[in-house]
N, CA, C and O atoms as CSV, one atom per row, in Angstrom:
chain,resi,resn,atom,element,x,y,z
A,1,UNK,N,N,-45.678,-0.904,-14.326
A,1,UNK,CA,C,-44.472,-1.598,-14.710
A,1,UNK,C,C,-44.139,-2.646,-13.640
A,1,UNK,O,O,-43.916,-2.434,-12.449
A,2,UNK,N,N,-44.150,-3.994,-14.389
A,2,UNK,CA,C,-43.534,-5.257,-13.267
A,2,UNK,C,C,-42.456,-5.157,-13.287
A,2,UNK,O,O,-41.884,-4.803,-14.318
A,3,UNK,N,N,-41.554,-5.533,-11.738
A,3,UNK,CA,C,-40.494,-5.514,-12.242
A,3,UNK,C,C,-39.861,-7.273,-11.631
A,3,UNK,O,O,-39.930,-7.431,-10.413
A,4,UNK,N,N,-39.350,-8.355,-12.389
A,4,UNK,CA,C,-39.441,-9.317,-12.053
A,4,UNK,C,C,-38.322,-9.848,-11.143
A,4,UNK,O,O,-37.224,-9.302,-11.256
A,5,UNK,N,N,-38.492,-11.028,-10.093
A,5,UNK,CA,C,-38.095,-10.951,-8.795
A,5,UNK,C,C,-36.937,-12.401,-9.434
A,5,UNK,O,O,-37.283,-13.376,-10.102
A,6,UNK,N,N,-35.286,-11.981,-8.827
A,6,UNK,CA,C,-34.804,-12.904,-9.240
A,6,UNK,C,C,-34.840,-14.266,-8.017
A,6,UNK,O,O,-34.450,-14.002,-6.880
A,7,UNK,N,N,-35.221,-15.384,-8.271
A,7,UNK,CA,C,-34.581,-16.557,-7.435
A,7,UNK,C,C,-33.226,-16.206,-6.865
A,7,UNK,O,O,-32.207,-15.761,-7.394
A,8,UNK,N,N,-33.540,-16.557,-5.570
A,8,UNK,CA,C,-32.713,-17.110,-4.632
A,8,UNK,C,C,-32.276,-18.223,-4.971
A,8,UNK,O,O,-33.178,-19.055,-5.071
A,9,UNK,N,N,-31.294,-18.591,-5.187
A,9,UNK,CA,C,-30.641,-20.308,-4.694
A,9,UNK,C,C,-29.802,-20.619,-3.777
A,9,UNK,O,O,-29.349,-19.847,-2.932
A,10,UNK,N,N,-29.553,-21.795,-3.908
A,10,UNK,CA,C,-28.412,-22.703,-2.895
A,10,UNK,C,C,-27.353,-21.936,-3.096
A,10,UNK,O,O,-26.913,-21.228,-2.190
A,11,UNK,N,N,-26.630,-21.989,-4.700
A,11,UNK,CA,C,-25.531,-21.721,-4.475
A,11,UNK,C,C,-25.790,-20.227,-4.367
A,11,UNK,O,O,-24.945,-19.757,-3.605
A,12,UNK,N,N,-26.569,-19.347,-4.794
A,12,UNK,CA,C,-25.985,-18.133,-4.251
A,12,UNK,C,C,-25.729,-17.780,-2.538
A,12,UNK,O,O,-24.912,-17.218,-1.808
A,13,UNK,N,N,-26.760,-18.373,-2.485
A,13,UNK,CA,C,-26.622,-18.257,-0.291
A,13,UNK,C,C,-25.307,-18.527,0.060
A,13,UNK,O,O,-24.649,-17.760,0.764
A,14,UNK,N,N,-24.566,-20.362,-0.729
A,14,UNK,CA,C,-23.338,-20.459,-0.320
A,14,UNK,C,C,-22.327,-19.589,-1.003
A,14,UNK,O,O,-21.183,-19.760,-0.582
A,15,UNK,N,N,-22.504,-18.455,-2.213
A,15,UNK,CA,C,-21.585,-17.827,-2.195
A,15,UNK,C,C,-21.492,-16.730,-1.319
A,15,UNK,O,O,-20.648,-16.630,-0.430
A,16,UNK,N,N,-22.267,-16.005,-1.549
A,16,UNK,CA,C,-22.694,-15.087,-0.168
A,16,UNK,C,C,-22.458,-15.385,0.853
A,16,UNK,O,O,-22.154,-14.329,1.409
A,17,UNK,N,N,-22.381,-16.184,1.559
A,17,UNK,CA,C,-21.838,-17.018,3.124
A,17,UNK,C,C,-20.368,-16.971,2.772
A,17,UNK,O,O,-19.549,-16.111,3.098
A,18,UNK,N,N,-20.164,-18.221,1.934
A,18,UNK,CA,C,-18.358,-17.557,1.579
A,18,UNK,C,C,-17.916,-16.344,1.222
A,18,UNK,O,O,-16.891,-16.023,1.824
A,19,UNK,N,N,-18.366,-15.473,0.377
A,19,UNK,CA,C,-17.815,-14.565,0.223
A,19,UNK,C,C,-17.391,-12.993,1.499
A,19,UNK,O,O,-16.596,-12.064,1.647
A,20,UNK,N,N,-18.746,-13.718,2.198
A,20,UNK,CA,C,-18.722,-12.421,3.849
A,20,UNK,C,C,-17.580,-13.307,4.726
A,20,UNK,O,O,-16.595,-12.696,5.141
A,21,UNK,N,N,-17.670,-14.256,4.909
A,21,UNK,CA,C,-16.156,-15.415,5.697
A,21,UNK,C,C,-15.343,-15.002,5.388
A,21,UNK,O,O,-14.572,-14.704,6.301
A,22,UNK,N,N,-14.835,-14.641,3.843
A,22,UNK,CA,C,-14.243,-14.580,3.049
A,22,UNK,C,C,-13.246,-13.318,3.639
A,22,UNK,O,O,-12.092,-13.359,4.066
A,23,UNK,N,N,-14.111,-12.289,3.488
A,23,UNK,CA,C,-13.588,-10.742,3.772
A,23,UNK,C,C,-13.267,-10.602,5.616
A,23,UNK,O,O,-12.759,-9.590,6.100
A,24,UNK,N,N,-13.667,-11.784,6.423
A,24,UNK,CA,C,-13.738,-11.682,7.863
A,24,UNK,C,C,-12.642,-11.962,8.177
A,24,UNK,O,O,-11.994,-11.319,9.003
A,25,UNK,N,N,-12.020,-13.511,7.257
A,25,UNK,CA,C,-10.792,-14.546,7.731
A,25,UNK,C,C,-10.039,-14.106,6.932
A,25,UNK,O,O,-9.022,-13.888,7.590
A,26,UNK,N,N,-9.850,-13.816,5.902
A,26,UNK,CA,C,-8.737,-13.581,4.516
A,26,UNK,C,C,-8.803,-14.447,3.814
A,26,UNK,O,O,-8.280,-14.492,2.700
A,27,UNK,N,N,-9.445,-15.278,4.321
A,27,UNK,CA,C,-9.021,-16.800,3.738
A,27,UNK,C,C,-9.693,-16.558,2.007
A,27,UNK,O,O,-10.541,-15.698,1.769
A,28,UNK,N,N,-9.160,-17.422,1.019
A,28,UNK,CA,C,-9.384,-17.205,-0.056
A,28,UNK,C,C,-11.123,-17.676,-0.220
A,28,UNK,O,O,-11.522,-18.612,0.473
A,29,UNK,N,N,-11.921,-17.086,-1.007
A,29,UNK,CA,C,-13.315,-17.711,-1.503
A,29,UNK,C,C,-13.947,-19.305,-2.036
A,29,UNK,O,O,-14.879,-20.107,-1.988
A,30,UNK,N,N,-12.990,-19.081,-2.409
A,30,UNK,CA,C,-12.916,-20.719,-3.196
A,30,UNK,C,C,-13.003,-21.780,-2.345
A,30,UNK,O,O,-13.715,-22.768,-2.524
A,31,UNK,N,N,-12.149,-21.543,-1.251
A,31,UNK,CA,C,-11.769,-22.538,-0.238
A,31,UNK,C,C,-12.994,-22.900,0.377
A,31,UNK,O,O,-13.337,-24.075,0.514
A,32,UNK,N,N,-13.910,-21.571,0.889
A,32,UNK,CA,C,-14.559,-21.943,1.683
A,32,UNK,C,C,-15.324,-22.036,1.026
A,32,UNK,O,O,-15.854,-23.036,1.510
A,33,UNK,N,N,-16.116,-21.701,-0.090
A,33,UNK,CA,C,-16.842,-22.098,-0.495
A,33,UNK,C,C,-17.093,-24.009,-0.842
A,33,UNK,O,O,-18.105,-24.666,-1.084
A,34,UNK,N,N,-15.507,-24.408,-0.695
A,34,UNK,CA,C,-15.432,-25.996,-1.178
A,34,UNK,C,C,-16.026,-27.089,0.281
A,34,UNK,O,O,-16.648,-28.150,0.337
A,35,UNK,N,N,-15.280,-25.896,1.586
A,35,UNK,CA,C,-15.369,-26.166,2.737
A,35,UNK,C,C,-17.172,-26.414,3.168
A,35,UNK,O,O,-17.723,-27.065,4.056
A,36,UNK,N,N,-17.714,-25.489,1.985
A,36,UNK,CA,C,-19.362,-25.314,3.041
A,36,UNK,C,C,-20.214,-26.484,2.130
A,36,UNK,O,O,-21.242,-27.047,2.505
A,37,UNK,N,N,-19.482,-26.703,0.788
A,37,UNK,CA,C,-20.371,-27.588,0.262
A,37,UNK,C,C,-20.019,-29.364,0.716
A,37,UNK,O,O,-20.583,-30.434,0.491
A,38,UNK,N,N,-18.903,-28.977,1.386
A,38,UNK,CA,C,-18.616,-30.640,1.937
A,38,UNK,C,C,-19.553,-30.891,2.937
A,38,UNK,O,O,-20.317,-31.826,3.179
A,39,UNK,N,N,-19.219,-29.473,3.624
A,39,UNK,CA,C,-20.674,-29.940,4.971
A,39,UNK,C,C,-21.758,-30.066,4.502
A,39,UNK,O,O,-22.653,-30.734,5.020
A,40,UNK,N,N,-21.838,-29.498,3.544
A,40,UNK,CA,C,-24.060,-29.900,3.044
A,40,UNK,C,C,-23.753,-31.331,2.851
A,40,UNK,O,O,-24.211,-32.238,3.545
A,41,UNK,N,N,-23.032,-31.451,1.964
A,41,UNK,CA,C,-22.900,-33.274,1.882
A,41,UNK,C,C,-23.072,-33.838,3.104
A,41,UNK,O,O,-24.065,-34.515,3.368
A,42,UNK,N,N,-22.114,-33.603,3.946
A,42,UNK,CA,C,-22.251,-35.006,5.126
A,42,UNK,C,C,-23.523,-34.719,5.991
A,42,UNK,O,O,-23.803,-35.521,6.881
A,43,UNK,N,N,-24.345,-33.569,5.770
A,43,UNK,CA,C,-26.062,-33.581,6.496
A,43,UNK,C,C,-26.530,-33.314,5.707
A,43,UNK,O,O,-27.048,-32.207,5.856
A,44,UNK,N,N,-26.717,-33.807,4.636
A,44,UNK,CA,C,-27.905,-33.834,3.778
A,44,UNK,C,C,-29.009,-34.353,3.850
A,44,UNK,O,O,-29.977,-34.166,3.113
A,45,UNK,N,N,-28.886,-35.196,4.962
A,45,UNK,CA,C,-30.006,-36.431,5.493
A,45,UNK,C,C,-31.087,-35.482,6.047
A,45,UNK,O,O,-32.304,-35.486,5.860
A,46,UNK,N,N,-29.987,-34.335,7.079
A,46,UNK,CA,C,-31.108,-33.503,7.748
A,46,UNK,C,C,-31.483,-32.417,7.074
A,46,UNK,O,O,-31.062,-32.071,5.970
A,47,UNK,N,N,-32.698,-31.594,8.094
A,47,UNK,CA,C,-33.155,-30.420,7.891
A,47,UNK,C,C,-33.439,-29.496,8.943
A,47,UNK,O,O,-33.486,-29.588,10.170
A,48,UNK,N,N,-33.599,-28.660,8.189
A,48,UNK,CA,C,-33.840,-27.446,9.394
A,48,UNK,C,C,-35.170,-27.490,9.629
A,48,UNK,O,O,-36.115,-27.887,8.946
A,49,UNK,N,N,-35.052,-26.826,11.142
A,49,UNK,CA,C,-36.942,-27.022,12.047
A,49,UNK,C,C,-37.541,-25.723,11.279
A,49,UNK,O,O,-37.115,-24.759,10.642
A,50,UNK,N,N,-38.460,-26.124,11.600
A,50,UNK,CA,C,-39.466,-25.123,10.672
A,50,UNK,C,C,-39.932,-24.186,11.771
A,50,UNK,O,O,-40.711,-23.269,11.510
């Protein structure tokens, strides 16, 4: 029996990142989640070292 492997994505990582912030600061989910996708915007140019 296979059992099939779900994708990872972007946004789940950034919900998962917000959602653990989330439970650390109080701060509402939403927020930061709006907060982490502004920063991908303004470095989108870069990347991470391999």
């Amino acid at each position: 029996m296979r059992v099939e492997k779900k994708k990872v994505t972007n946004a789940m990582i950034l919900r998962s990142v917000a959602s653990s912030t989330a439970i650390e600061t109080g701060k509402p989910v939403k927020s930061i989640e709006r907060k982490l996708k502004a920063n991908r915007l303004k470095y989108e140019s870069l990347s991470l070292a391999v």
